[in-house]
C-alpha positions as CSV (number, residue, x, y, z in Angstrom):
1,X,3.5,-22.5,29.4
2,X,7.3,-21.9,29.6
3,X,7.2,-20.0,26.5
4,X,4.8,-17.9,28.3
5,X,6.7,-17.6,32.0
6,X,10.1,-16.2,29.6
7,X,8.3,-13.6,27.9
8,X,6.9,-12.4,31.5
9,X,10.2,-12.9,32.2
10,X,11.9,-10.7,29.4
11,X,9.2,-7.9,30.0
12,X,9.8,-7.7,33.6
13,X,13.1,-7.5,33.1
14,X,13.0,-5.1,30.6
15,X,10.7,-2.7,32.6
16,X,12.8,-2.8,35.7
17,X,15.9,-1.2,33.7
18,X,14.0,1.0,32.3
19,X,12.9,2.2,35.6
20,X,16.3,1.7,37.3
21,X,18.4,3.5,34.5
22,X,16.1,6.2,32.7
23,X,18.8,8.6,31.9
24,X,20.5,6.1,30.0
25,X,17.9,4.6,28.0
26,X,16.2,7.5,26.9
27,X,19.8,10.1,26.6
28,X,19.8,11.0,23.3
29,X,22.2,13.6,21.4
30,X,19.3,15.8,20.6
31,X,18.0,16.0,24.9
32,X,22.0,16.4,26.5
33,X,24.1,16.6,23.9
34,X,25.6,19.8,23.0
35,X,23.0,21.8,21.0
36,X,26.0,23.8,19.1
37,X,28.0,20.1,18.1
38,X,27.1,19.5,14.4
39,X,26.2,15.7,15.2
40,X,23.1,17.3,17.3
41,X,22.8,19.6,14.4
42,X,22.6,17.2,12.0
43,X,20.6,14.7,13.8
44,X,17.6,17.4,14.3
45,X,18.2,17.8,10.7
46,X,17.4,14.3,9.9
47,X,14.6,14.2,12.5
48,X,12.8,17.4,10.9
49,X,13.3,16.1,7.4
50,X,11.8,12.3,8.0
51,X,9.2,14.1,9.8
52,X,8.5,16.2,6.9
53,X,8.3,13.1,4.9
54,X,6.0,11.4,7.2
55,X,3.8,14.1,6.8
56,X,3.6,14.5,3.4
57,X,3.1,10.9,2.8
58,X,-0.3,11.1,5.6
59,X,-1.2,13.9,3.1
60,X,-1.3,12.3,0.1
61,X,-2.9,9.0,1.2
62,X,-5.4,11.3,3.2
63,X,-6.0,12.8,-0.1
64,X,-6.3,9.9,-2.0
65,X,-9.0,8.7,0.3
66,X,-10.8,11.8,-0.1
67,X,-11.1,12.0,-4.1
68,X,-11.9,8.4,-3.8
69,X,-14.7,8.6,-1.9
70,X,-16.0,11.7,-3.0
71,X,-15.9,10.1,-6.8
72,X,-17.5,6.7,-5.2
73,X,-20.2,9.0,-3.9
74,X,-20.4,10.8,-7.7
75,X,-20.4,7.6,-9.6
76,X,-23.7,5.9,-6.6
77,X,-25.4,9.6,-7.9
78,X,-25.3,8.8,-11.3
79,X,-26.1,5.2,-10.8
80,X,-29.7,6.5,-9.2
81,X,-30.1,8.9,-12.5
82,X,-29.3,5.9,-14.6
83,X,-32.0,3.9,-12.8
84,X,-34.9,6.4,-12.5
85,X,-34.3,7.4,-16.0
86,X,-34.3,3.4,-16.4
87,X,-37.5,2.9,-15.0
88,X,-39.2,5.4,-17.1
């Protein structure tokens, strides 16, 4: 129970800051820094590139998934040849 009543606690403690002081907790260098500064230009930089990554990586497990299933659904087909020629 008093484990309980400190996280209520911490949350609605947290939430009111965030509600009280937006501009600092969200101000990043990218939003109000100066877009010509070459830490802003950097930082997009880094953003862009672990974005690329991010994508690349949903790709190729996307991907994976797909051959995999469509070879699960060649190797059920042959399985139903094997049997009816089985049965024969």
């Amino acid at each position: 129970m008093n484990r309980d009543f400190l996280r209520r606690s911490a949350f609605l403690v947290i939430a009111i800051a965030l509600t009280v002081i937006p501009q600092q907790v969200f101000a990043c260098g990218s939003c109000y820094g100066d877009p010509h500064s070459s830490q802003t230009q950097g930082m997009n930089a880094a953003i862009m590139s672990m974005l690329g990554i991010t994508t690349t990586l949903f790709f190729a497990m996307s991907t994976i998934f797909f051959l995999l299933k469509r070879k699960v659904r060649m190797m059920q087909a042959q399985a139903k040849v094997s049997r009816r020629e089985g049965e024969e």
